[in-house]
C-alpha positions as CSV (number, residue, x, y, z in Angstrom):
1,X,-1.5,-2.8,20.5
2,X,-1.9,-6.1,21.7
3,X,-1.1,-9.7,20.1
4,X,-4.4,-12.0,20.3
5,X,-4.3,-15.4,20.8
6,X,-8.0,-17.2,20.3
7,X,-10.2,-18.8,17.3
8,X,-11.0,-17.9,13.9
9,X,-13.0,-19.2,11.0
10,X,-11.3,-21.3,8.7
11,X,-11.7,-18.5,5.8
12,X,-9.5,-16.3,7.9
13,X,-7.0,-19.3,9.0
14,X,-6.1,-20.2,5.3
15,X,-6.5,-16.7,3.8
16,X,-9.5,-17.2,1.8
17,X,-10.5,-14.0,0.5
18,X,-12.8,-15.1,-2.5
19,X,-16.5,-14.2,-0.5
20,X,-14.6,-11.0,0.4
21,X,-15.5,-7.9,-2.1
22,X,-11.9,-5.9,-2.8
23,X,-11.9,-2.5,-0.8
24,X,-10.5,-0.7,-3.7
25,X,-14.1,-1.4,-5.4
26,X,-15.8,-0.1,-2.8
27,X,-13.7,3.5,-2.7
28,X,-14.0,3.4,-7.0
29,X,-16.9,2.9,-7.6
30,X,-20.4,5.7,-7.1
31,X,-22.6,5.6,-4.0
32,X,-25.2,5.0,-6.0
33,X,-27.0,5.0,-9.9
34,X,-29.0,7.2,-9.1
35,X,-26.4,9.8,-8.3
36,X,-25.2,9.4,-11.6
37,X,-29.0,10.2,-13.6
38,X,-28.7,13.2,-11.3
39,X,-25.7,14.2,-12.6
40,X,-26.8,13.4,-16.2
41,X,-30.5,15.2,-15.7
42,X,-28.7,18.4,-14.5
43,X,-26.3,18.4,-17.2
44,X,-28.8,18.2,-19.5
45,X,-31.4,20.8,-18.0
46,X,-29.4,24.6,-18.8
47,X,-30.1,22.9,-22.6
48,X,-32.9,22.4,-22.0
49,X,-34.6,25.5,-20.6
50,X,-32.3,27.6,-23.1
51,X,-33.9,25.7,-25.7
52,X,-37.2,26.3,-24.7
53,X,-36.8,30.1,-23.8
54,X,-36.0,30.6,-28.1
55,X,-38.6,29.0,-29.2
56,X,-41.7,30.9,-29.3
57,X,-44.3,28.2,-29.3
58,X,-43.6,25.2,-27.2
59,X,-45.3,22.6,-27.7
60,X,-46.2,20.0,-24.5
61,X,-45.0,16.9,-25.1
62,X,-47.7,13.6,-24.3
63,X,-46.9,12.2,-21.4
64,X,-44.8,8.9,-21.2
65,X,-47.4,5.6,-20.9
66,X,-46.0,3.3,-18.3
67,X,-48.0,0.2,-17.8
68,X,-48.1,-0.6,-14.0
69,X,-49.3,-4.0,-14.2
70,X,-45.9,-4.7,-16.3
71,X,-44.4,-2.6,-14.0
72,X,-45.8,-4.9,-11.2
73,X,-44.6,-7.6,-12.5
74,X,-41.2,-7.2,-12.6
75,X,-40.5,-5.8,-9.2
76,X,-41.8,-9.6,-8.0
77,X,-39.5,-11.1,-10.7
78,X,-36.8,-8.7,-9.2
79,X,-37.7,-9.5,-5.4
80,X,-38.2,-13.1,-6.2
81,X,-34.8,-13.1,-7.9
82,X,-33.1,-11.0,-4.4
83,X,-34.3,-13.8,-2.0
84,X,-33.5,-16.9,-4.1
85,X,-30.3,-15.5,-4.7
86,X,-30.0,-14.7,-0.3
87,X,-31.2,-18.0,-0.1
88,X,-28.4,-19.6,-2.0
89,X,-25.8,-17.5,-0.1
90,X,-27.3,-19.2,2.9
91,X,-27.4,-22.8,2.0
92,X,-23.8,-22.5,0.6
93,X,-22.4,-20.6,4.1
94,X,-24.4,-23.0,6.0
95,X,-22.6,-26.2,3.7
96,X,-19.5,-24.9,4.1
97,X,-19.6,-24.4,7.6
98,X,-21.0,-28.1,7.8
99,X,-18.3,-29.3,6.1
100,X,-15.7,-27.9,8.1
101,X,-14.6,-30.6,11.0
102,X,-13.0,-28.2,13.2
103,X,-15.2,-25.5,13.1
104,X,-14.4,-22.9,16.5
105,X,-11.3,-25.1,16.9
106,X,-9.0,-23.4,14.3
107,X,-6.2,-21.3,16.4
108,X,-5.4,-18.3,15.0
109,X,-3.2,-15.1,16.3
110,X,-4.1,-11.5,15.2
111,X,-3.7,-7.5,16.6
112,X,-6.2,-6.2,18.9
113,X,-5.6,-2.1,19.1
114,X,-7.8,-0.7,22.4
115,X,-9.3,3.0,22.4
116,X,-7.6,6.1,24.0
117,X,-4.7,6.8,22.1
118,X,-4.2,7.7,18.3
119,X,-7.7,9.0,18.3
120,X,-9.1,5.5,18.4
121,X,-12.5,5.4,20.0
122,X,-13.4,1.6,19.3
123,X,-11.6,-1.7,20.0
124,X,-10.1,-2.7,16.4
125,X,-8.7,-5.6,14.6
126,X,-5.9,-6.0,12.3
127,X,-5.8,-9.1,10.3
128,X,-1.8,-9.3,9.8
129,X,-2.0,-11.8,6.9
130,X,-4.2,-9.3,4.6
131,X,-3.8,-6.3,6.7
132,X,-7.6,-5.7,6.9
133,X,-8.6,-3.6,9.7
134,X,-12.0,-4.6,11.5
135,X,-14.4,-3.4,13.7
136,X,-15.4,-4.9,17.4
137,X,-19.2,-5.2,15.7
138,X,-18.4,-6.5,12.4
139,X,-14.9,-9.0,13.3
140,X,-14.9,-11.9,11.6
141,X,-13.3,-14.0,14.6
142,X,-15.0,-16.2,17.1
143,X,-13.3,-16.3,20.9
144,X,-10.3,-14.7,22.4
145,X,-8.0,-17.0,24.6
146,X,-5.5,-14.7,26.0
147,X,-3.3,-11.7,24.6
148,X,-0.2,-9.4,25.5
149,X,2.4,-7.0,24.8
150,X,6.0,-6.5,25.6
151,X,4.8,-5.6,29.2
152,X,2.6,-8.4,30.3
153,X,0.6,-11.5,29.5
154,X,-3.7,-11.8,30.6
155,X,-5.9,-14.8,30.2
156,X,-9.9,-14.4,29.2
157,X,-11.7,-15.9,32.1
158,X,-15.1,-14.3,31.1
159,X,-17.7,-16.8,30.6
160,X,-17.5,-17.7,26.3
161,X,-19.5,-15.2,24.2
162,X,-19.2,-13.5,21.3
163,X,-16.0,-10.8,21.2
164,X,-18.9,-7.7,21.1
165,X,-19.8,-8.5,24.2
166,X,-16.8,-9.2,25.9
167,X,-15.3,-6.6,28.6
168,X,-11.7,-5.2,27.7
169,X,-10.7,-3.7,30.6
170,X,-7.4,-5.5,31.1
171,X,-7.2,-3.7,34.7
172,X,-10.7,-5.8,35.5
173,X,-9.0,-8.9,37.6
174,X,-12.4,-10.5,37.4
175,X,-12.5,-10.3,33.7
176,X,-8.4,-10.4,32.6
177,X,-6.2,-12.5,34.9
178,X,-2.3,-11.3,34.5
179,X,0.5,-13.4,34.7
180,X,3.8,-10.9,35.4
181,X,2.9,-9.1,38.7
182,X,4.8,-5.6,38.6
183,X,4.1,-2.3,40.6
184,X,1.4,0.4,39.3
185,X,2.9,2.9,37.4
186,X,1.4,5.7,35.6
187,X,0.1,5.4,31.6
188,X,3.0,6.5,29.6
189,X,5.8,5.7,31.7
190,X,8.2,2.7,31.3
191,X,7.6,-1.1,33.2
192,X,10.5,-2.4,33.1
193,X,12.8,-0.1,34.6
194,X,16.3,-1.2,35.9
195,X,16.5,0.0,39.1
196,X,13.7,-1.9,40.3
197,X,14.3,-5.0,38.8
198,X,17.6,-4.7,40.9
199,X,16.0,-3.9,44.0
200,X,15.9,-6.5,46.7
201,X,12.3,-4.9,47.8
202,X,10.5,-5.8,43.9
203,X,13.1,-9.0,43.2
204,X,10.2,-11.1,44.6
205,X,7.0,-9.1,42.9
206,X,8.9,-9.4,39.5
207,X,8.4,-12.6,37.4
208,X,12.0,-14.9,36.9
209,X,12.0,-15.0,33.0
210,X,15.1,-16.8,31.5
211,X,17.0,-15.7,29.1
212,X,15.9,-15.8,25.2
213,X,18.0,-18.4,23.6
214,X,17.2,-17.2,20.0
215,X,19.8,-14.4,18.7
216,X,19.1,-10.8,17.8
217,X,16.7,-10.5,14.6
218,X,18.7,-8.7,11.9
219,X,16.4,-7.4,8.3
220,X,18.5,-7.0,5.5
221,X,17.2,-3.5,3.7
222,X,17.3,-5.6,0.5
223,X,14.3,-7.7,2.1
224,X,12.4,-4.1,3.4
225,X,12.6,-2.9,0.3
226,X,11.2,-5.7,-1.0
227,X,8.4,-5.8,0.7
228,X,6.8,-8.9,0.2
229,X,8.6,-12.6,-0.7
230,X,9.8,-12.3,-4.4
231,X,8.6,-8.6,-4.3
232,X,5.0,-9.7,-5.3
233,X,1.4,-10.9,-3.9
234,X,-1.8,-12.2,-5.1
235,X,-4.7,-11.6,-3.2
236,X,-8.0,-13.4,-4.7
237,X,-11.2,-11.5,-3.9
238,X,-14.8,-12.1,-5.1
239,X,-14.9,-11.7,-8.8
240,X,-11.4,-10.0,-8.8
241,X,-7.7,-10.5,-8.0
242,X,-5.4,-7.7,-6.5
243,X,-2.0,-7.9,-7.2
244,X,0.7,-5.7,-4.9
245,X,4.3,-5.4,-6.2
246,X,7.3,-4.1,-4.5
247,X,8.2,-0.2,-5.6
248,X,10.9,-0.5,-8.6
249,X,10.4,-4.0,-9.1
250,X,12.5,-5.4,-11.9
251,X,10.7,-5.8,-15.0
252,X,7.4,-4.3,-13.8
253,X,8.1,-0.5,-14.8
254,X,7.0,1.2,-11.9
255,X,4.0,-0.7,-11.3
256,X,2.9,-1.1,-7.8
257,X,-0.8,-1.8,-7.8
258,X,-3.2,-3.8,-10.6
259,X,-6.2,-5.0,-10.3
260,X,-8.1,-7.8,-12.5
261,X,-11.6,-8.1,-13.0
């Protein structure tokens, strides 16, 4: 995993989640109504068929009249309604974008996790304010600036374009320039490793870093337990609000997870 340094849109900067619809929608709900008539025509038909197998004369039903100019009609009323309705969502992305003054300004930092490990077999990003994870094709942010991990540090000098089509190869020299020179060492083993450091032959290959002057990081449990501040948050998506509470929370009986339409 790498830390990404580069620009987003101002929805992600500020957390705005409200054109967003809630994942847990998406996993609740059917793949589609028609599934469900299916379901309901099938259920019905062994009643159907047992019915018809006692009685000894059936009689055939008239067939149901459907008018297709009526029907006609309201497919344009329901296509007409579709585009004026994508037309709206247009005008009010394209306003909102307009009224943004630093539009592909807005620094933002996120996770960038490369393929090859973990069964991972596209680039992925994970939005650590909401914890989203997106795909290289459908990311919401707009240029990468540099990135790095505990090992090293590498600047973007591709030529600007969109993240799909930029080249990830960090080993690329022409597309990632690296800042720490070390030796090559094989995938899996350690960088940093003592004994070189100390060696008069790598002294001058290594990069002099000085010394952190911030002290060790100590969590309380108290505050992993807890899980987020105050134990609670509010996520606002479209048409709903998700709300995420710590496990044993006082005065929430055991409630973890509610969601408000």
């Amino acid at each position: 995993a790498y830390v990404v340094s580069g620009y987003a849109p101002v929805a992600i900067t500020l957390q705005d989640l409200t054109s967003v619809q809630c994942p847990l929608l998406k996993t609740s709900a059917w793949d589609d109504d028609v599934q469900i008539k299916d379901l309901s025509s099938q259920l019905a038909a062994p009643a159907a068929t047992e019915q018809s197998s006692n009685n000894r004369y059936n009689v055939h039903r008239d067939r149901t009249h459907v008018s297709k100019h009526l029907q006609m009609l309201a497919e344009r009323e329901a296509a007409e309604s579709a585009h004026l309705a994508e037309e709206s969502a247009k005008r009010a992305t394209q306003a909102f974008k307009y009224q943004d003054p630093y539009q592909d300004r807005r620094v933002h930092c996120w996770v960038m996790v490369l393929p090859g490990r973990r069964d991972i077999s596209n680039v992925q990003f994970i939005e650590p304010s909401t914890g989203i994870i997106y795909q290289l094709n459908e990311s919401p942010y707009q240029r990468i600036e540099s990135l790095w991990n505990e090992s090293n540090y590498w600047i973007n000098i591709q030529k600007p374009c969109e993240l799909k089509d930029l080249y990830f190869d960090l080993d690329d020299s022409e597309a990632w320039e690296y800042i720490i020179v070390k030796d090559k060492v094989n995938k899996g083993e350690r960088i940093f490793d003592p004994k070189i450091s100390q060696s008069p032959r790598n002294s001058k290959l290594l990069l002099l870093e000085a010394s952190s002057w911030t002290s060790k990081i100590v969590i309380p449990c108290e505050l992993i337990k807890s899980v987020f501040p105050d134990g609670q948050k509010i996520l606002y998506f479209n048409k709903c609000n998700l709300e995420k509470f710590a496990p044993l929370l006082p005065g929430k009986q055991g409630l973890v997870l509610r969601l408000t339409l």
